[in-house]
C-alpha positions as CSV (number, residue, x, y, z in Angstrom):
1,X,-48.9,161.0,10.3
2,X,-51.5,159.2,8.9
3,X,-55.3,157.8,10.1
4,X,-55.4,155.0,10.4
5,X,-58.0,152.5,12.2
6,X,-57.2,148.8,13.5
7,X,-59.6,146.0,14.0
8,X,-59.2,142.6,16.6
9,X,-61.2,139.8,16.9
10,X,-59.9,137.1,19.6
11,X,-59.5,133.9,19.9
12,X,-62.4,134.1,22.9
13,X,-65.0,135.0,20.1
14,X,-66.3,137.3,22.4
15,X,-66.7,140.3,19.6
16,X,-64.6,142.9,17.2
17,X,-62.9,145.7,18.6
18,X,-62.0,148.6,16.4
19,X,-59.6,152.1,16.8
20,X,-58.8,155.0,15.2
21,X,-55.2,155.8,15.6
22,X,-53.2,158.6,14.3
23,X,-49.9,157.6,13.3
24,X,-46.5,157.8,11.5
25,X,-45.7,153.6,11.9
26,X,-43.2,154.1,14.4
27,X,-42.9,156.2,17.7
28,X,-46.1,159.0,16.9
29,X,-48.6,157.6,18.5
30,X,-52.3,159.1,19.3
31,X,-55.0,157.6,20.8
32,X,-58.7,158.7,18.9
33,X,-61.7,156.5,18.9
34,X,-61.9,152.6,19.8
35,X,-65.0,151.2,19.9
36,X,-66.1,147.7,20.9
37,X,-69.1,145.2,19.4
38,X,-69.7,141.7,21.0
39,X,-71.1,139.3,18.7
40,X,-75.1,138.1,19.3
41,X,-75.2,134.3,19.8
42,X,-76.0,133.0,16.1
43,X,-73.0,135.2,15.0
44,X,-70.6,133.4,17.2
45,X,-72.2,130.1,16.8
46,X,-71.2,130.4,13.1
47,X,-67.7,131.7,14.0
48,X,-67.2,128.9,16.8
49,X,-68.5,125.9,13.2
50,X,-65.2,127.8,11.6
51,X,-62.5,127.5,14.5
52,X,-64.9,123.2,15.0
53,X,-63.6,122.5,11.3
54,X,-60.5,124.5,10.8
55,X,-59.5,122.0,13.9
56,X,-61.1,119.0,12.2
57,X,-59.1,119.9,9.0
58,X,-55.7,120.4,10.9
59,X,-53.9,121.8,7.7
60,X,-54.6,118.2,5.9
61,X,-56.0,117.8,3.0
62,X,-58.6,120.2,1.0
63,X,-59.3,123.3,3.4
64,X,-62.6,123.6,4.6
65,X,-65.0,126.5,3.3
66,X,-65.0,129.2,5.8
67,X,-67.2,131.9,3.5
68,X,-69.8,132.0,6.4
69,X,-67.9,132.8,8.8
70,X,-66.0,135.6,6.5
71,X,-69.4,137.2,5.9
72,X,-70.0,137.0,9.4
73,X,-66.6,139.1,9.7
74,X,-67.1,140.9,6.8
75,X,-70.0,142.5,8.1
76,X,-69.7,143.2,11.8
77,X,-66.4,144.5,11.0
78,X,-67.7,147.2,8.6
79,X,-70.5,148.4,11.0
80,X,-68.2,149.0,13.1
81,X,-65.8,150.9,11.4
82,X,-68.9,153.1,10.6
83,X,-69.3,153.7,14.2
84,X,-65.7,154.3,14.7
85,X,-66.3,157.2,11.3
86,X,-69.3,158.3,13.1
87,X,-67.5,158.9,16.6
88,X,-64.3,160.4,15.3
89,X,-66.4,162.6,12.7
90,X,-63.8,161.6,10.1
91,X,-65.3,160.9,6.6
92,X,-64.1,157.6,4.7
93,X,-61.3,159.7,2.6
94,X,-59.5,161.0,6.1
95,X,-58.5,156.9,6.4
96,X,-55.3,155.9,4.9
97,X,-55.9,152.1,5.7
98,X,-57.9,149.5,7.7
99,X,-56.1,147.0,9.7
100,X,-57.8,143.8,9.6
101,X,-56.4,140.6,11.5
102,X,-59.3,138.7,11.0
103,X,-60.1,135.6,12.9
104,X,-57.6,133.3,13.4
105,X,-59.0,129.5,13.5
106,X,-55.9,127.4,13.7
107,X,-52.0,128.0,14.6
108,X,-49.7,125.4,14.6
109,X,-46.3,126.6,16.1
110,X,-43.1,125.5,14.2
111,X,-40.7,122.6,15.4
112,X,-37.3,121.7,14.6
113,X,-39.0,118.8,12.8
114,X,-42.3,120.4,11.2
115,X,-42.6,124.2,9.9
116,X,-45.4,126.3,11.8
117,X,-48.7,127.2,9.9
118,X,-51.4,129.7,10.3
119,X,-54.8,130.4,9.1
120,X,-56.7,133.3,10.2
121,X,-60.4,133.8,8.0
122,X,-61.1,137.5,6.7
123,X,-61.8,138.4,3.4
124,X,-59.7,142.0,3.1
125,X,-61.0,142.3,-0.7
126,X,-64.9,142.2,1.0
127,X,-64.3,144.5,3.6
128,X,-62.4,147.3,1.6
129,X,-65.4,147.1,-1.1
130,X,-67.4,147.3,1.4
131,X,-65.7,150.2,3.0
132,X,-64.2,152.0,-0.3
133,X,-61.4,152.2,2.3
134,X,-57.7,150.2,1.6
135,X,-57.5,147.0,3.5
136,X,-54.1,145.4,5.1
137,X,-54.9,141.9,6.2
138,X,-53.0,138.8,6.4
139,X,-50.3,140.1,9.1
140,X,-48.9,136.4,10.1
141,X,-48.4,134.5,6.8
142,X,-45.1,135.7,6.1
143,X,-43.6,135.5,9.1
144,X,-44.5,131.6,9.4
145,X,-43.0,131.6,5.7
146,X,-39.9,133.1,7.0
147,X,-39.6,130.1,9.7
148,X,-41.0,132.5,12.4
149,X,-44.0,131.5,15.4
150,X,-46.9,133.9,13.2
151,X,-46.9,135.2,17.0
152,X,-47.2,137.1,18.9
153,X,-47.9,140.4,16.6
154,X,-48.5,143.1,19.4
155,X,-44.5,143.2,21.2
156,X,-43.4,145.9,18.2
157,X,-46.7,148.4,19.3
158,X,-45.9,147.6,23.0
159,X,-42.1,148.7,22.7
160,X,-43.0,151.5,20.2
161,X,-46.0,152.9,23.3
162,X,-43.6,152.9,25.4
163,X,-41.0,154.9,23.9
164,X,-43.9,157.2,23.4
165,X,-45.0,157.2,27.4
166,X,-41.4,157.2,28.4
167,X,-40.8,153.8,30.3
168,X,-38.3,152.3,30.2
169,X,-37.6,148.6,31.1
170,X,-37.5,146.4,33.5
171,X,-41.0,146.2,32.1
172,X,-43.3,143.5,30.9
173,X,-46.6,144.2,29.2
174,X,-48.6,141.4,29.5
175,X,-51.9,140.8,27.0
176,X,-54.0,138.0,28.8
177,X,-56.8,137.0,25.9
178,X,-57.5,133.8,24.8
179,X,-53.6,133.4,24.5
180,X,-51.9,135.0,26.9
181,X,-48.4,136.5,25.4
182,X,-46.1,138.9,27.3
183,X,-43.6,141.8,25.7
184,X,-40.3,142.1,28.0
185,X,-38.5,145.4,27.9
186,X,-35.6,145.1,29.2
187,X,-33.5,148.1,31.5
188,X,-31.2,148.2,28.2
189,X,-34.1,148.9,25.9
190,X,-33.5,144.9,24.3
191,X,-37.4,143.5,23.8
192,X,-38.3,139.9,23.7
193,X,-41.4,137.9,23.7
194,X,-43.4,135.1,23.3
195,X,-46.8,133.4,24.2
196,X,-46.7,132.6,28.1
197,X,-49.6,129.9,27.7
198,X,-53.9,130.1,28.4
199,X,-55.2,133.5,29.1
200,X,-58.7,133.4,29.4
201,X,-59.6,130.4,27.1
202,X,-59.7,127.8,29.3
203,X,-61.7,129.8,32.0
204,X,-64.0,130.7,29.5
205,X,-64.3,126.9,27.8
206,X,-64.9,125.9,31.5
207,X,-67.9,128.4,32.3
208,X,-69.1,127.3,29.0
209,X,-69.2,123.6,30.0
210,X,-70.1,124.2,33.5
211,X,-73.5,126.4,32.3
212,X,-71.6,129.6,33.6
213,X,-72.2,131.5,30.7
214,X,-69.7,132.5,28.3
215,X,-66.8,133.6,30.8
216,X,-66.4,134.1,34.5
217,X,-67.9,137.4,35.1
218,X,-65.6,139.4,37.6
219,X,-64.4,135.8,38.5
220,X,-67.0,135.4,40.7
221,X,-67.2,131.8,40.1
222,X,-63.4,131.4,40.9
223,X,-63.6,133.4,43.7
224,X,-65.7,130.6,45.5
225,X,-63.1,128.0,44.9
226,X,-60.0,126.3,46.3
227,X,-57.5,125.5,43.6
228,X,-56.6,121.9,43.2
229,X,-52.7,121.5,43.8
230,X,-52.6,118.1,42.1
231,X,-54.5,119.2,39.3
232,X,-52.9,122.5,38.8
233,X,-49.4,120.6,38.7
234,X,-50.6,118.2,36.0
235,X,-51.8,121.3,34.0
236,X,-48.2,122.4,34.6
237,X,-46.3,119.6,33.2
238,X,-47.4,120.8,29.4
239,X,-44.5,120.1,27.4
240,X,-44.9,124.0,26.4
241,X,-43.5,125.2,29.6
242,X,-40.3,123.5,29.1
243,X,-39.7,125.1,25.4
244,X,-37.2,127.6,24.9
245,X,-38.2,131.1,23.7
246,X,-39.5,132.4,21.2
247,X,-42.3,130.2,21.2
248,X,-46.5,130.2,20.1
249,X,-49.3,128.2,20.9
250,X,-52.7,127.7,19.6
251,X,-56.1,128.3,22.3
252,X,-56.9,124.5,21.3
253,X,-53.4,123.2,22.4
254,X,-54.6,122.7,26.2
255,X,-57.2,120.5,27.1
256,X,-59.6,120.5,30.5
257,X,-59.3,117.1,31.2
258,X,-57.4,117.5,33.8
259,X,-60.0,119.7,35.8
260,X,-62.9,117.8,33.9
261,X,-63.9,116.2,37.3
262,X,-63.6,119.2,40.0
263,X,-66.5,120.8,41.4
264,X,-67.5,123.8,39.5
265,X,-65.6,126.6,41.6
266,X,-62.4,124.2,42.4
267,X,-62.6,123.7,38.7
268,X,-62.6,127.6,37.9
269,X,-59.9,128.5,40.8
270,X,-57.5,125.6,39.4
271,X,-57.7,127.2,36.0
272,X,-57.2,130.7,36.9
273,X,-54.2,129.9,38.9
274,X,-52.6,128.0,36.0
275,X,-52.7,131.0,33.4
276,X,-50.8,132.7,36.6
277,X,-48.1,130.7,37.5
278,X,-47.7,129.9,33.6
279,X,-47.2,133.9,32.8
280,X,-45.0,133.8,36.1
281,X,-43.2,130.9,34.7
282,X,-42.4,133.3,31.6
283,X,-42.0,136.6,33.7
284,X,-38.7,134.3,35.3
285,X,-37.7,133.3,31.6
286,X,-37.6,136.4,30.4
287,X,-36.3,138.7,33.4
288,X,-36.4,140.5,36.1
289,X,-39.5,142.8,36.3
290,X,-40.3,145.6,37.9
291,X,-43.5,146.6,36.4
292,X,-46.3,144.1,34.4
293,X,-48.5,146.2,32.6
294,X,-51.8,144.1,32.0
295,X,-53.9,144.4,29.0
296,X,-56.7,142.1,27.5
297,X,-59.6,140.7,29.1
298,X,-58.1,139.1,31.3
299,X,-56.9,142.4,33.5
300,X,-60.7,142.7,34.4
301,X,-61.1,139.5,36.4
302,X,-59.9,141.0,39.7
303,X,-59.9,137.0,41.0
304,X,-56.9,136.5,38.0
305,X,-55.2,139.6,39.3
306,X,-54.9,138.9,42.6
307,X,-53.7,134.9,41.9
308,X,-51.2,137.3,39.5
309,X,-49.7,139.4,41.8
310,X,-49.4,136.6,44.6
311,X,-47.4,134.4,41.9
312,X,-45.0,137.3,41.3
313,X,-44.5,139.3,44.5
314,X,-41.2,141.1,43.8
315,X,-43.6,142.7,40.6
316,X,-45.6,145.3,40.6
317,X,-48.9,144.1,38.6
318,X,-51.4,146.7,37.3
319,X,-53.4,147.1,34.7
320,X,-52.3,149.7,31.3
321,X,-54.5,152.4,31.9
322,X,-52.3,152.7,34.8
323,X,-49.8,154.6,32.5
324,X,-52.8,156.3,30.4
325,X,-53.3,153.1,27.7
326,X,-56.0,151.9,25.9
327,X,-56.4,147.9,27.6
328,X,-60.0,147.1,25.6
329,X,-58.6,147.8,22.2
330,X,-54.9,148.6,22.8
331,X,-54.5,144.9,20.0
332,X,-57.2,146.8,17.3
333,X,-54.6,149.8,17.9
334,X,-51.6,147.6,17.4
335,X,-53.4,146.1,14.0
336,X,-53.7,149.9,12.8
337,X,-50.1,150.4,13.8
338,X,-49.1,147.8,12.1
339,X,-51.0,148.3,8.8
340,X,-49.2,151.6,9.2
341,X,-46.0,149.7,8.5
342,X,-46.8,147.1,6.2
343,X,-47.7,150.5,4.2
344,X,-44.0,151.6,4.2
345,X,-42.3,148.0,4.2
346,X,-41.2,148.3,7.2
347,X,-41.2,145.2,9.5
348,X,-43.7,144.3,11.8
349,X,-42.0,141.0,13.8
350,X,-38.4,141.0,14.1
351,X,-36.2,138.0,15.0
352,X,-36.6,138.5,19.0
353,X,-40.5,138.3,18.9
354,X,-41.4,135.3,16.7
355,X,-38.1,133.8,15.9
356,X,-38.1,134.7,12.4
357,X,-34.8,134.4,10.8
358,X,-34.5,138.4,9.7
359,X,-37.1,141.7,10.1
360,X,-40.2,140.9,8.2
361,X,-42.9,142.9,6.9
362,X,-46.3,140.9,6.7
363,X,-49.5,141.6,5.5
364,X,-51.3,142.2,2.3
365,X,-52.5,145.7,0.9
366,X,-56.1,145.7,-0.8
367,X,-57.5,148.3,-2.9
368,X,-61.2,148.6,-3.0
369,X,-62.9,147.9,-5.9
């Protein structure tokens, strides 16, 4: 059993989470610290000119230089880790490894005609200078090498939690962030998973457009709407849905145009029910469910829940502290779980999570220097 601490930063751009984890890579789990840090406006402006011209860029031609928004990383990364020392009381030495996933600015999901790429900004040499603490970063690289989606990275941690908590399947645990992706367990123990489509990403763009702020608080602003059927069945018709699993997406691979001209709240309501009935959609491709377990963001907009649990009413929805779990930085846990493994080779995505042709181990190991 080893310490080890996980970091996240979403595809919302909300902030960094961080945990402390205690851990032997596979079925020892224990909970410690987590602590969260949401990024001040000029941080997240410089985070948002990243993800602006990694999309420009579109994996053509010369990459674009992302060394701003890696010092932005660099650094509200490491103060956080020192809060995470400071909570725990554990000095630097009592850390076997950081887990660092960075911030991912582009994903392009493979096809039968085009292989996948990823990109996800962090500089692990920085951060484990900085920390005097070894850094594994780079989780998704060699699974898009190995002709795999690069995502999701969580379904291992999920399956693993639950072994530790006892459940067994039929169970879904569902992480609704920017990217909603959902782990299926099923009653014979067999896992699957995939991205089910927008989490919050949309909602948020849509608050952001609308002068809501950054997201819809308590979805307040949803709450006060009507749901355009028209709409929400143009939304629907995303060549996505169709796809056969495994499958990825990027954030930037759905578009508000088709709400661009409701009202505010119709807008909001008509976006909330599509991440629904899309992780619905996946609930019936993957299996019958008896139990979602909800993590992410998206589990505190009690407006998303309720559209959730109307679009699956043979499920029981709830969120994962529920069953005693971490939902604010249960994917910073699953990054230290994960660096856990990439530590002792052993795979973090197999073939029934991201498609990849055999059990891969990702990630890169820094030493500080």
């Amino acid at each position: 059993m080893k310490h080890v601490i996980g970091l996240m930063s979403g595809t919302s751009l909300d902030g960094v989470d961080a945990a402390l984890i205690e851990t032997d890579g596979e079925a020892r789990i224990r909970a410690l610290a987590g602590v969260e840090r949401r990024y001040v406006d000029e941080e997240r402006a410089v985070l948002h000119a990243a993800v602006e011209a990694a999309l420009a860029w579109g994996f053509e031609g010369d990459e674009p230089d992302f060394s701003a928004a890696e010092a932005v990383l660099t650094r509200t990364h490491a103060d956080l880790i020192e809060q995470v020392l400071a909570t725990s009381g554990l000095a630097r030495d009592q850390v076997a490894y950081v887990g660092f996933h960075g911030q991912t600015v582009l994903h392009r999901a493979p096809t039968p005609k085009r292989a996948g790429a990823t990109r996800q900004i962090g500089n692990g040499q920085a951060l484990a200078n900085k920390l005097s603490i070894p850094v594994v970063f780079d989780f998704r690289t060699a699974d898009v090498a190995a002709g795999g989606q690069g995502a999701p990275l969580v379904p291992l941690y999920h399956q693993a939690l639950s072994e530790n908590a006892g459940l067994s399947g039929p169970l879904g645990i569902l992480n609704i962030g920017g990217v909603a992706n959902i782990t299926y367990i099923a009653e014979d123990g067999a896992i699957s998973a995939f991205d089910t489509g927008p989490g919050n990403g949309l909602i948020d763009a849509w608050c952001q457009r609308v002068g809501h702020g950054t997201y819809d608080a308590d979805g307040q602003l949803a709450a006060r709407g009507e749901e355009s059927a028209a709409r929400l069945a143009e939304l629907m018709a995303h060549p996505f849905f169709a796809q056969p699993v495994p499958k990825s997406l990027d954030r930037w691979d759905f578009s508000l145009d088709p709400v661009a001209n409701l009202p505010e709240a119709e807008g909001a309501a008509t976006l909330v029910a599509f991440t629904a009935d899309t992780i619905a959609h996946a609930v019936a491709q993957a299996g019958p469910c008896r139990d979602l377990l909800v993590t992410g963001g998206g589990r505190r907009n009690p407006t998303l829940m309720r559209r959730l649990q109307s679009a699956l009413p043979d499920t029981r929805v709830r969120p994962v502290e529920d069953v005693g779990w971490r939902g604010d930085v249960m994917e910073a846990e699953a990054f230290a779980w994960l660096a856990a493994r990439v530590a002792q080779g052993l795979p973090t995505t197999v073939p029934e999570t991201t498609g990849v042709a055999r059990p891969t181990s990702g990630g890169q190991i820094v030493q500080p220097r």
